[in-house]
C-alpha positions as CSV (number, residue, x, y, z in Angstrom):
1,X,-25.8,-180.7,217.0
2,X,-22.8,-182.9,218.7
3,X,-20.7,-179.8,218.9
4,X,-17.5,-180.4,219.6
5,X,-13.9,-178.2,220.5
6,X,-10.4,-177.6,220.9
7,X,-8.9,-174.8,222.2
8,X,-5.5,-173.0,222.5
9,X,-4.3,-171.4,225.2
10,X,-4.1,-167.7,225.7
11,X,-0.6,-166.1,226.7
12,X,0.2,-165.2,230.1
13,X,-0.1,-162.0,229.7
14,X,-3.7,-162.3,228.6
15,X,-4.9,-164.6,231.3
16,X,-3.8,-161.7,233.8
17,X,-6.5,-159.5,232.0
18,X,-9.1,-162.6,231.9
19,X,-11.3,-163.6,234.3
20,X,-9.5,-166.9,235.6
21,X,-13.0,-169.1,235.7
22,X,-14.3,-171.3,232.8
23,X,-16.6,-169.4,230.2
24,X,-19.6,-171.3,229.2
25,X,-18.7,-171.5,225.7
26,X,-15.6,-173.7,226.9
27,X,-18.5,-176.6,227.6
28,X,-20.1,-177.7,223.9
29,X,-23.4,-178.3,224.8
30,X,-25.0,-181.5,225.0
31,X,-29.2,-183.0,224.9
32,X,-29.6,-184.7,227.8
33,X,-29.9,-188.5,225.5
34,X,-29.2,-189.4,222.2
35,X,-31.2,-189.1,219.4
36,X,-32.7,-192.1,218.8
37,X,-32.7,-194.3,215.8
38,X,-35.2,-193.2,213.4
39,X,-37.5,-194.9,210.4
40,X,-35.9,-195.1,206.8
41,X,-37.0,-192.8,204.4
42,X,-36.1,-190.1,201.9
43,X,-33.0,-188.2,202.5
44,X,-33.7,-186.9,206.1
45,X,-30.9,-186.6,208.4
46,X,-28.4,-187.6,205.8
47,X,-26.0,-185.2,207.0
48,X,-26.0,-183.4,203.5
49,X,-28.0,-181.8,201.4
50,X,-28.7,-181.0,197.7
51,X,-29.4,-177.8,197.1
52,X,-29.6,-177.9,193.3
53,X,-26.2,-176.8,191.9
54,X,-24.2,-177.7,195.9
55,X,-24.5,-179.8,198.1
56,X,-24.1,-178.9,201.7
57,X,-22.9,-180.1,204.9
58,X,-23.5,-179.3,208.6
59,X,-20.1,-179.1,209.9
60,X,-21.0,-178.1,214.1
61,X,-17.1,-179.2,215.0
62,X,-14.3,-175.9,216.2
63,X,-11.5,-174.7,216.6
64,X,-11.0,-171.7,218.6
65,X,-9.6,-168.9,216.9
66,X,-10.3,-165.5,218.7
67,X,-12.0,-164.5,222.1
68,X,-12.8,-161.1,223.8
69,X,-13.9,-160.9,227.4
70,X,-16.3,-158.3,228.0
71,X,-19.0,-157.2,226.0
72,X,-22.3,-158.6,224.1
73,X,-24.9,-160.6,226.2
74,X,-24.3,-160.5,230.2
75,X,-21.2,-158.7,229.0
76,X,-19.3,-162.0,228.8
77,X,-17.9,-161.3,225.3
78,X,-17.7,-163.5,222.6
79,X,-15.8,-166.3,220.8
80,X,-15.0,-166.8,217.2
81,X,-14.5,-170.4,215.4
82,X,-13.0,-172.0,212.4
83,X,-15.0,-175.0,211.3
84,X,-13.2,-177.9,211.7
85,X,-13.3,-182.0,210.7
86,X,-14.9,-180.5,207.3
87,X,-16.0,-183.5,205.1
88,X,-13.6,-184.4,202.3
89,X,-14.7,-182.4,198.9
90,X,-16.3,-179.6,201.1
91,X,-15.0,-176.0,201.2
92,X,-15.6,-173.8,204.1
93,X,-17.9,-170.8,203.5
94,X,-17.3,-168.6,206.7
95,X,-16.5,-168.6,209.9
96,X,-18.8,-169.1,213.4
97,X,-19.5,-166.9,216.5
98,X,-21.5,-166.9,219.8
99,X,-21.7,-165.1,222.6
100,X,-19.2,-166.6,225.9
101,X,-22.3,-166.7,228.3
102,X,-23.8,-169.6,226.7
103,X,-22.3,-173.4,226.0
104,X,-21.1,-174.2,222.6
105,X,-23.7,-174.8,219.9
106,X,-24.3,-173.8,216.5
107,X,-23.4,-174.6,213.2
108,X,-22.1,-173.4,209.4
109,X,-22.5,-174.6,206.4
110,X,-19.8,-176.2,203.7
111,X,-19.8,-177.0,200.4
112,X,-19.0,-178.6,197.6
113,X,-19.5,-178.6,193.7
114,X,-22.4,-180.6,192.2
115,X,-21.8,-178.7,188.7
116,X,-18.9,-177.3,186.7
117,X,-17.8,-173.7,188.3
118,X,-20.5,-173.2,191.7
119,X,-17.5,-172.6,193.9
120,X,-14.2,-170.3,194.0
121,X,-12.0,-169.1,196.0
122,X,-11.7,-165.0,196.9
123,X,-9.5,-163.3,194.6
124,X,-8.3,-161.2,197.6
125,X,-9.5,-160.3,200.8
126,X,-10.8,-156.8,202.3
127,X,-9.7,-156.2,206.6
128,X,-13.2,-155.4,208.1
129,X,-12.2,-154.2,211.3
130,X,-9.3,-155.2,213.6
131,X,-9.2,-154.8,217.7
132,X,-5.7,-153.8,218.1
133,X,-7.7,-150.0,219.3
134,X,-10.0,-151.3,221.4
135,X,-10.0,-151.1,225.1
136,X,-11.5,-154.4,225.6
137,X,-10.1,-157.5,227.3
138,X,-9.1,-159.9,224.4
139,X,-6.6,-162.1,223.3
140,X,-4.5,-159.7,221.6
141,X,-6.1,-158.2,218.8
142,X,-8.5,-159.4,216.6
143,X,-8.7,-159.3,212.5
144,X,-12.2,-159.5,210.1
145,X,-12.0,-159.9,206.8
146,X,-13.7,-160.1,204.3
147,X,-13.5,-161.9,200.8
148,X,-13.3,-160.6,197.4
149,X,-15.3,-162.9,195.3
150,X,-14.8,-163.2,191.6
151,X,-16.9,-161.3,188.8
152,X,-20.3,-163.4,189.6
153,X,-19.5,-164.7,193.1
154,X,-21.0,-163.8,196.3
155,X,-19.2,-163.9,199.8
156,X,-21.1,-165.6,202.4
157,X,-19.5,-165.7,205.6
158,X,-16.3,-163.9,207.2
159,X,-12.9,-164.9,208.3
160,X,-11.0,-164.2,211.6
161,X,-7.5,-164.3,212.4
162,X,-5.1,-163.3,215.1
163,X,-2.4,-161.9,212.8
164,X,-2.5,-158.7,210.2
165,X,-1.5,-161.2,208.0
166,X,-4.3,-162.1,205.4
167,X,-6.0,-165.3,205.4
168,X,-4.6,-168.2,202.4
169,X,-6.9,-167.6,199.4
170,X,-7.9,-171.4,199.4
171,X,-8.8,-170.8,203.1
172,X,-12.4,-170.7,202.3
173,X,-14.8,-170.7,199.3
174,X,-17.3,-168.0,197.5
175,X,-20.4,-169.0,195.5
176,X,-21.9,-168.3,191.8
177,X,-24.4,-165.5,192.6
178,X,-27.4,-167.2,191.2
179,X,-27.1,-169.7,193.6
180,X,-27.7,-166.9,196.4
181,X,-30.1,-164.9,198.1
182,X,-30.2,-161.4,200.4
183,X,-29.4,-162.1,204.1
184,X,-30.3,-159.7,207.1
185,X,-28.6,-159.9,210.4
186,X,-30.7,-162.1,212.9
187,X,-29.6,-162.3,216.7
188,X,-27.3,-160.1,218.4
189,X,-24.3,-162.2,219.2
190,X,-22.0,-159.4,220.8
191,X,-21.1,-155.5,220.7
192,X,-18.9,-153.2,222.0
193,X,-18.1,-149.4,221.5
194,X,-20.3,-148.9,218.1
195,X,-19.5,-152.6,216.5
196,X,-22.1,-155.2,216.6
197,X,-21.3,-159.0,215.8
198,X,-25.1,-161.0,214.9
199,X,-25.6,-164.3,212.8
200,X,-27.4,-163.8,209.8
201,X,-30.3,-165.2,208.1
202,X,-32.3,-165.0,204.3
203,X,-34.2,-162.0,204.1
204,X,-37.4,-164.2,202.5
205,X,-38.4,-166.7,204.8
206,X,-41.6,-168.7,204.5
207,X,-42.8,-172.5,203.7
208,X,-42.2,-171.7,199.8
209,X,-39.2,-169.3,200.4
210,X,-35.4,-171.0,198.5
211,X,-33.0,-169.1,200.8
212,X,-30.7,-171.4,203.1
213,X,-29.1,-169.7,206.7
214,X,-25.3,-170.7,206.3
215,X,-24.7,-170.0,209.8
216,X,-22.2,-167.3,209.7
217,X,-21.9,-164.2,211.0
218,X,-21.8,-160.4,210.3
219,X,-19.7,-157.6,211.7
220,X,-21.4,-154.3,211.6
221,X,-18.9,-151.1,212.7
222,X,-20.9,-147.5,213.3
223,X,-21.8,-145.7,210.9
224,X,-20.6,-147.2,208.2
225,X,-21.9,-149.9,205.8
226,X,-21.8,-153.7,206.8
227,X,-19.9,-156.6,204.9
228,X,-21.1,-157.6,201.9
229,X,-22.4,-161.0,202.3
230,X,-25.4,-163.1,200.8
231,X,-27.4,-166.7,202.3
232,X,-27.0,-169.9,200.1
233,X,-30.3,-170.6,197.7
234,X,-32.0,-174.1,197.2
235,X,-32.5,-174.2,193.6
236,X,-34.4,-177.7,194.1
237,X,-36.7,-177.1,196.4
238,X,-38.3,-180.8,196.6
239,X,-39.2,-181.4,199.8
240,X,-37.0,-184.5,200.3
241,X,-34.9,-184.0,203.0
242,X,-38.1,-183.6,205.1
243,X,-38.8,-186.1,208.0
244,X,-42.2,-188.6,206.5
245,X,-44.4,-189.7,209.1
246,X,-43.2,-192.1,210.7
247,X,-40.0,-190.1,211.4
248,X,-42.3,-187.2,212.9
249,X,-43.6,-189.7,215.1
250,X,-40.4,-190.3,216.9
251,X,-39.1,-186.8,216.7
252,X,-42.1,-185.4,218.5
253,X,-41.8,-188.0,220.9
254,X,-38.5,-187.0,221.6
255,X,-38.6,-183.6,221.4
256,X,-42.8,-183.1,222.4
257,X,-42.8,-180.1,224.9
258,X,-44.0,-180.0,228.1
259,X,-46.3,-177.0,229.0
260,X,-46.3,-175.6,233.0
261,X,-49.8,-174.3,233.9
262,X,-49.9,-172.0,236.3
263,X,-50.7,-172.8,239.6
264,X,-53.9,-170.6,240.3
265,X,-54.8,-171.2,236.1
266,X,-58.6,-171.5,236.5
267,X,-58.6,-171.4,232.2
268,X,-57.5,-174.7,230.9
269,X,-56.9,-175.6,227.7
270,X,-59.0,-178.5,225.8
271,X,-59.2,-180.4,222.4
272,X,-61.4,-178.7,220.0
273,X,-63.6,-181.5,219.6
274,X,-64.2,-181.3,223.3
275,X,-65.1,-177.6,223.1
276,X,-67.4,-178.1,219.9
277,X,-69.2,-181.4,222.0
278,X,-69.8,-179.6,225.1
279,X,-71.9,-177.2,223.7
280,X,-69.9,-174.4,221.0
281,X,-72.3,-172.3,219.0
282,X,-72.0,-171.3,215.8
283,X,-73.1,-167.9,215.2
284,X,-74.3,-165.9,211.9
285,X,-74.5,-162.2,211.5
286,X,-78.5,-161.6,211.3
287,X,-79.4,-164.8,213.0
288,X,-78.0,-163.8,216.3
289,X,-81.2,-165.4,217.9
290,X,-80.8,-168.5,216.4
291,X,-77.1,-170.1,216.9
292,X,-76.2,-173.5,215.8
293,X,-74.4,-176.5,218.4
294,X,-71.2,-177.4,216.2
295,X,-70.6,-181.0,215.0
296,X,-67.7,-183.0,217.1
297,X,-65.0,-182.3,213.7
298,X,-66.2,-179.3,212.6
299,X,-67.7,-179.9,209.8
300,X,-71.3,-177.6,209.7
301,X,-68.7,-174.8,210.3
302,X,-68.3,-172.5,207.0
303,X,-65.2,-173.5,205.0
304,X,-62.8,-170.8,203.8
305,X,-63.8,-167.3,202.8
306,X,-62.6,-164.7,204.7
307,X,-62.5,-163.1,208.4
308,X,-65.0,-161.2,207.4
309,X,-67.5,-160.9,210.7
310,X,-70.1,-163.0,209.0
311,X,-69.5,-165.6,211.4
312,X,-68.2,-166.0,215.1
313,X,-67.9,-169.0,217.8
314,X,-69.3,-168.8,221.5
315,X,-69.4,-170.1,224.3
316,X,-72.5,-172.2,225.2
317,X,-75.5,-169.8,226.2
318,X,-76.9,-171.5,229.9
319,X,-75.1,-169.9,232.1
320,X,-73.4,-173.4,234.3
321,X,-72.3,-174.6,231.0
322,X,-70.6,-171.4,230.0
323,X,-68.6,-171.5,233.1
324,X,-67.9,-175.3,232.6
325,X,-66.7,-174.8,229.3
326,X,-64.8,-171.8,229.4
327,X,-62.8,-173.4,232.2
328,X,-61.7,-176.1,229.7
329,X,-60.8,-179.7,230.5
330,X,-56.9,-180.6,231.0
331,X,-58.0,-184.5,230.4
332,X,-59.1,-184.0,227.3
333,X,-56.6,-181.9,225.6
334,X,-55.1,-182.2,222.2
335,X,-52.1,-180.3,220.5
336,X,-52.3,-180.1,217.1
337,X,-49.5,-180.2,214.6
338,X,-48.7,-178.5,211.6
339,X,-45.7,-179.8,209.8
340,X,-43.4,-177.1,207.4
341,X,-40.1,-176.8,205.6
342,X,-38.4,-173.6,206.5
343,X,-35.2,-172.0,205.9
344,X,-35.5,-173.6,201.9
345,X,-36.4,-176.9,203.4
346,X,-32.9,-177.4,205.7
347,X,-34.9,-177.2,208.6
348,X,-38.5,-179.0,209.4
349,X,-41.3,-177.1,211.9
350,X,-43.4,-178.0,213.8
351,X,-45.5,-175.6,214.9
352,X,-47.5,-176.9,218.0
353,X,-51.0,-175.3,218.7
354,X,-53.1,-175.2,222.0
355,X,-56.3,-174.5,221.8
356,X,-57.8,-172.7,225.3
357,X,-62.3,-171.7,225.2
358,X,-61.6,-168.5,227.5
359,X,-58.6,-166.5,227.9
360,X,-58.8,-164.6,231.2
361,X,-58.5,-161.6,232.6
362,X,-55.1,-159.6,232.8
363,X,-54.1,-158.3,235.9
364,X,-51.8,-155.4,236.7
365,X,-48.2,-154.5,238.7
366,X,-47.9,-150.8,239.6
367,X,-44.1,-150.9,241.5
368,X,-45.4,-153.1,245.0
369,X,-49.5,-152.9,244.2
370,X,-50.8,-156.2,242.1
371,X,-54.2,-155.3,241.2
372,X,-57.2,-157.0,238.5
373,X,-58.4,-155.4,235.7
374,X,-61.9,-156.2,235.6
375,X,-62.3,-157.2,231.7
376,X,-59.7,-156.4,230.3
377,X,-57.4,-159.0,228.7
378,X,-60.7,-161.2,228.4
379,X,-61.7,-163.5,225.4
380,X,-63.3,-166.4,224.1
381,X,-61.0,-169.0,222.5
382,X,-57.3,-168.6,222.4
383,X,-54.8,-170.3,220.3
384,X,-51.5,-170.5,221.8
385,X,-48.0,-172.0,219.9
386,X,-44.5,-173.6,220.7
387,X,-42.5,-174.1,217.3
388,X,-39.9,-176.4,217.3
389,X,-37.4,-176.0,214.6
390,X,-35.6,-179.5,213.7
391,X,-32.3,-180.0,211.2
392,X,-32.8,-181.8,208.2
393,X,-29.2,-182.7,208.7
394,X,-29.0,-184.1,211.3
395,X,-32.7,-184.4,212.8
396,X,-31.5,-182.9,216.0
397,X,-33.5,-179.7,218.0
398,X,-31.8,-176.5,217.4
399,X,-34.4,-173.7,218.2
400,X,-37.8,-173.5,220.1
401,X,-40.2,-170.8,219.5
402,X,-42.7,-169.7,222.4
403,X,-45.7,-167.2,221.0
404,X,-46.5,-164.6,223.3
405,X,-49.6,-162.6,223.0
406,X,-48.9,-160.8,219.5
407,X,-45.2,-161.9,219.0
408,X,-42.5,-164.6,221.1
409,X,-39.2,-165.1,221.0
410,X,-36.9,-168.0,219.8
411,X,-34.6,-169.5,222.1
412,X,-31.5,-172.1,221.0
413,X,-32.1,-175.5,222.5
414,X,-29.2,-174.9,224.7
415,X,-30.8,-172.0,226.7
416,X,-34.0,-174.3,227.6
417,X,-34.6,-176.5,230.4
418,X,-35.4,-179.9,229.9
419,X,-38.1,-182.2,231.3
420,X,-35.1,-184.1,233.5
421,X,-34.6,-187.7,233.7
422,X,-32.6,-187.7,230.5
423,X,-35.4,-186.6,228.7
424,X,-34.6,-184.6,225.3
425,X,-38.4,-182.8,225.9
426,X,-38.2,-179.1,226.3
427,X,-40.3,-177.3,229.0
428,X,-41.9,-174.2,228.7
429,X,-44.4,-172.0,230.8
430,X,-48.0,-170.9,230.1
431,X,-48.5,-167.7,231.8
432,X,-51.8,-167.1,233.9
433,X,-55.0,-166.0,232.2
434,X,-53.0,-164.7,229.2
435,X,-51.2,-168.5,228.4
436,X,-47.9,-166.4,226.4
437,X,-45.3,-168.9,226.6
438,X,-41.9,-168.4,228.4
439,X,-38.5,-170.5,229.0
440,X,-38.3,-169.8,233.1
441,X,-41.1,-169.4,236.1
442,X,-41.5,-166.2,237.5
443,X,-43.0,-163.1,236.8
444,X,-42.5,-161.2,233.2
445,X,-43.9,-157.8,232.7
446,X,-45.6,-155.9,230.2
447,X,-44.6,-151.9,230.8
448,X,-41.4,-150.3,232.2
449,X,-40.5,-148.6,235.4
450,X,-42.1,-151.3,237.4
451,X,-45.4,-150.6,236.2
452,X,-47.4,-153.1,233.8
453,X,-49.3,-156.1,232.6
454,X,-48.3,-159.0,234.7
455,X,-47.6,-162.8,232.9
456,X,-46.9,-165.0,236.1
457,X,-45.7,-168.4,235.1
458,X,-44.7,-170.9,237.7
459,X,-44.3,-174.8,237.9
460,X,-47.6,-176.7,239.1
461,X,-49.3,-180.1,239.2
462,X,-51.4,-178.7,236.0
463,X,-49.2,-179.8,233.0
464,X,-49.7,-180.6,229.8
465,X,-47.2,-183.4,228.0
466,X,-47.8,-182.3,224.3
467,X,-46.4,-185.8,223.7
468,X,-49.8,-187.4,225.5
469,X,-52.3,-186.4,222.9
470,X,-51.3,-185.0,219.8
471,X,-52.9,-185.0,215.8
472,X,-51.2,-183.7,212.9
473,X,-53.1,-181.5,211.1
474,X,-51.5,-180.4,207.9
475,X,-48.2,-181.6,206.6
476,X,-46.4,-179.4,204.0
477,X,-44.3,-181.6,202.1
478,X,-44.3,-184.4,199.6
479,X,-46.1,-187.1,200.8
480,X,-47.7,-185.9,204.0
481,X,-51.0,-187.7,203.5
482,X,-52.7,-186.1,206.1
483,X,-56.6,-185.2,206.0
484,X,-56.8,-181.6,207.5
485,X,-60.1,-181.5,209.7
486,X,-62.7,-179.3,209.1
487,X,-62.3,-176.4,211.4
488,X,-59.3,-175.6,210.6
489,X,-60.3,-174.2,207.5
490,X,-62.6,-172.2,209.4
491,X,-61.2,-168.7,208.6
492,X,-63.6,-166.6,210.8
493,X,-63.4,-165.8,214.5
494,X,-63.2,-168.2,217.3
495,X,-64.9,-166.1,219.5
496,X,-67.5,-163.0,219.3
497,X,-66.4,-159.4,219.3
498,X,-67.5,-157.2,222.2
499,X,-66.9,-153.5,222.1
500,X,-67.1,-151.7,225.2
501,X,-65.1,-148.7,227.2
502,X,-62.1,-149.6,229.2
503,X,-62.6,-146.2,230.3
504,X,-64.2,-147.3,234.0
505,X,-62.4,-150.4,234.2
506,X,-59.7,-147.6,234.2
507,X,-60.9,-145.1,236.4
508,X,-61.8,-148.3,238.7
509,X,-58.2,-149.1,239.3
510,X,-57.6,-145.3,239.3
511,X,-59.3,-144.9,242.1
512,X,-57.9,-147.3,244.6
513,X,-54.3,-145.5,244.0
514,X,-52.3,-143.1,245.6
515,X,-51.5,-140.0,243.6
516,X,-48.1,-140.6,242.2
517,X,-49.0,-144.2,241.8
518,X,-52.3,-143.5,240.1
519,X,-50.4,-141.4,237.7
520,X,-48.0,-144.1,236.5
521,X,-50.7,-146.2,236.2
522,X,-53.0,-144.1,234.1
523,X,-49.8,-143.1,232.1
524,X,-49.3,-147.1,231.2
525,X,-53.3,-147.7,230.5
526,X,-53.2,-145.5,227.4
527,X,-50.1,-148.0,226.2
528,X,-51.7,-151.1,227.0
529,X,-51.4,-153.7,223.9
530,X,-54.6,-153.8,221.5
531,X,-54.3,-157.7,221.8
532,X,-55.4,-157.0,226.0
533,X,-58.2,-154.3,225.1
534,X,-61.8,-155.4,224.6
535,X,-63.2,-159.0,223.8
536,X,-61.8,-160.4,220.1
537,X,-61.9,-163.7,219.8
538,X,-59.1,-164.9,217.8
539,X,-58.6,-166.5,214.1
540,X,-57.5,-169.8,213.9
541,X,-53.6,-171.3,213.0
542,X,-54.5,-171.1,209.3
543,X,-54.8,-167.3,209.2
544,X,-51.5,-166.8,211.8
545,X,-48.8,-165.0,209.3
546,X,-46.2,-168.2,211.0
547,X,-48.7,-171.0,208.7
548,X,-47.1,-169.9,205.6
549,X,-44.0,-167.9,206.7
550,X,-41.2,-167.4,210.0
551,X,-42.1,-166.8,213.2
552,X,-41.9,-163.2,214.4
């Protein structure tokens, strides 16, 4: 988000208490090319928005105001920022932080009047907290503060300064309350001794949802009630400042991830028209004996309804074509795109799905023992997702989401490798048999004390360039003009549900461990997620809670 910074100096006397190397958050962080020049249309990457009653700028330029040294993530402390280069007419709303162990890059919001009276300055302001107590490496103490609005204004971000002095009352702006929503904190950007720093976001987030992340933060002391601060709301709501189609087509080209296979991945993933014309039955409750072979699109598959066990997918019933089919075909496979406004339609999504016929079997880690675990983790069909998370300002990448079994996590584009070669495409890792997405190879585990489900990712010939073969499948914005295919509204399971014991797929594992060893591990079995017990094949994308509302 072309971040860019200027710093002051510490003291001296501060620098002896600093360690003397460059932080990261020095660096602004940079993509590795240019975005480049996209199609005309609509009010995309306009570099402001109209929210209605304001309109709002992405201002991603600092100044440097206030850093502490120890503390927060990798306990490299933290750095606050006063926007700076702010577009003529525009009024700062709050102030930006992230943690030291990262490079620059983030963003707030400014604004400025599009009606009589949206905007005012604080009447006064309130001292959150100050540092001068703390036994913390810093430079100098540090002072919070919050504004006062005016009867029917609302505070959305904080200010820090280096002095007890307070803050200018024109130093920022507060907004008419009916143009705001609730906000929650979001990610942990630093804490130390009972106070926690995190960015905050609108509490109602979904395709439909009006409230608008400003990019500020919160400061929350022990015990004691945070700052009183709202998220902007978009009062018009039109869908305009979406990217068309045409301008998805070059942003997922740009941005279209790149997906490691494992090395030893014997489960591929496939296009679901592959999967439908190599033999997926339909099957009905009743009819058991009597399964249908699925049309190429979908389209003999029963539309809507609910997941309500009337109907289920398999895999083909002779048995070499079952084990064909389940282990997919890497040639022939297809993301699928579903296009969304989030975060009242500043940001665009695209949620990329991966459709996989078998998910396999997990395996376990107890401390130096790697053993299988017969069935267990096994399913037919599997729906992975990577959910990239554009700015409607600016059209740039700012977060990626990788799902991972019931949940993920979202990672800012500057913690993710790239594809190399000056390529802007972020990579991400499939783990084996389960195919949860992560940022880095190696080994993640499900449990604690060295005992748990494994996820092994690692970088191999088997890849798959989401950016090869792709379809968008819904579009949720004005004008998307795309014809949704058949099975997607498909709302039952993609694969049959098998009850049986885990019980001697347990006491099988049990058995080939030591005493204290078998312990731990029978310990961790009766913790082991729902999603990795029994066969349940999965619902489609349409029925994931992430089609209509945030990642989780």
């Amino acid at each position: 988000m072309g971040n860019c910074l200027s710093i002051t100096d510490p003291s001296p006397e501060v620098l002896s208490e600093k360690v003397l190397k460059a932080l990261p958050v020095e660096t602004p962080f940079k993509f590795p090319s240019p975005l480049p020049t996209l199609p005309q249309g609509n009010g995309f990457a306009k570099r402001t928005i109209d929210l209605g009653a304001l309109e709002v700028s992405q201002v991603s330029t600092f100044n440097k105001v206030w850093s502490v040294y120890e503390g927060g993530p990798d306990n490299a402390g933290t750095t606050f920022f006063e926007p700076s280069s702010v577009p003529t007419g525009f009024s700062i709303l709050g102030y930006y932080a992230q943690p030291n162990n990262r490079q620059l890059f983030g963003w707030v919001l400014t604004a400025r009047d599009l009606s009589s009276n949206t905007l005012k300055p604080p009447i006064d302001y309130t001292l959150v907290a100050n540092t001068e107590s703390l036994k913390i490496k810093q430079d100098g103490p540090g002072y919070i503060w919050q504004p006062v609005p005016a009867d029917g204004y609302q505070a959305v971000g904080l200010i820090v300064t280096t002095t007890s002095q307070k803050p200018p009352l024109d130093k920022l702006s507060c907004v008419r309350s009916d143009l705001t929503e609730q906000c929650e904190a979001d990610t942990w950007i630093w804490g130390t001794n009972g106070v926690n720093v995190s960015n905050l976001r609108p509490n109602i987030r979904g395709t439909q949802a009006t409230g608008v992340c400003v990019g500020t933060f919160t400061w929350q002391p022990q015990n004691s009630s945070p700052p009183s601060l709202s998220c902007l709301k978009n009062t018009k709501l039109n869908f305009s400042t979406m990217p068309n189609g045409s301008q998805i087509g070059v942003l997922f080209n740009t941005y279209s991830p790149l997906i490691h296979l494992h090395p030893d991945e014997e489960y591929l993933p496939s296009s679901v028209n592959w999967y439908f014309s190599n033999g997926a039955l339909l099957y009905k409750q009743g009819q058991e004996s009597n399964p249908n072979p699925i049309e190429s699109n979908g389209s003999n598959l029963p539309q809507g309804g609910s997941n309500d066990g009337s109907y289920w997918l398999d895999l083909p019933r002779d048995k070499k074509a079952k084990e064909r089919v389940k282990k997919g075909d890497l040639q022939n496979t297809k993301a699928y795109l579903h296009i969304k406004p989030m975060l009242g339609a500043t940001f665009t999504d695209i949620a990329v799905w991966l459709f996989y016929p078998f998910n396999g079997p997990a395996r376990a880690k107890v401390k130096f023992i790697n053993l299988p675990l017969g069935r267990i983790g096994e399913h037919i069909g599997d729906w992975e997702h990577v959910t990239l998370r554009l700015s409607n300002f600016t059209g740039e990448l700012w977060r990626v989401f990788l799902s991972q079994h019931s949940g993920g996590v979202w990672l800012d584009a500057c913690d993710l490798e790239f594809q190399g070669g000056g390529s802007n495409k972020p990579v991400a890792y499939a783990s084996l048999h389960g195919h949860a997405m992560y940022a880095k190879p190696g080994l993640v585990l499900q449990g604690d004390d060295d005992v748990g489900i494994r996820n092994d990712t690692a970088k191999s010939k088997k890849v798959v360039d989401t950016g090869l073969g792709y379809e968008v499948v819904a579009a949720e914005y004005e004008g998307g003009g795309v014809v949704e295919p058949p099975w997607l509204d498909y709302y039952r399971k993609w694969g049959p549900k098998i009850d049986y014991s885990v019980d001697d797929d347990v006491k099988r594992v049990a058995r080939l461990l030591p005493g204290a060893l078998k312990k731990a591990f029978v310990n961790f079995a009766k913790k082991i997620p729902d999603e990795v017990y029994g066969e349940d094949g999965p619902t489609g994308p349409k029925l994931k809670g992430n089609w209509t509302g945030d990642e989780k």
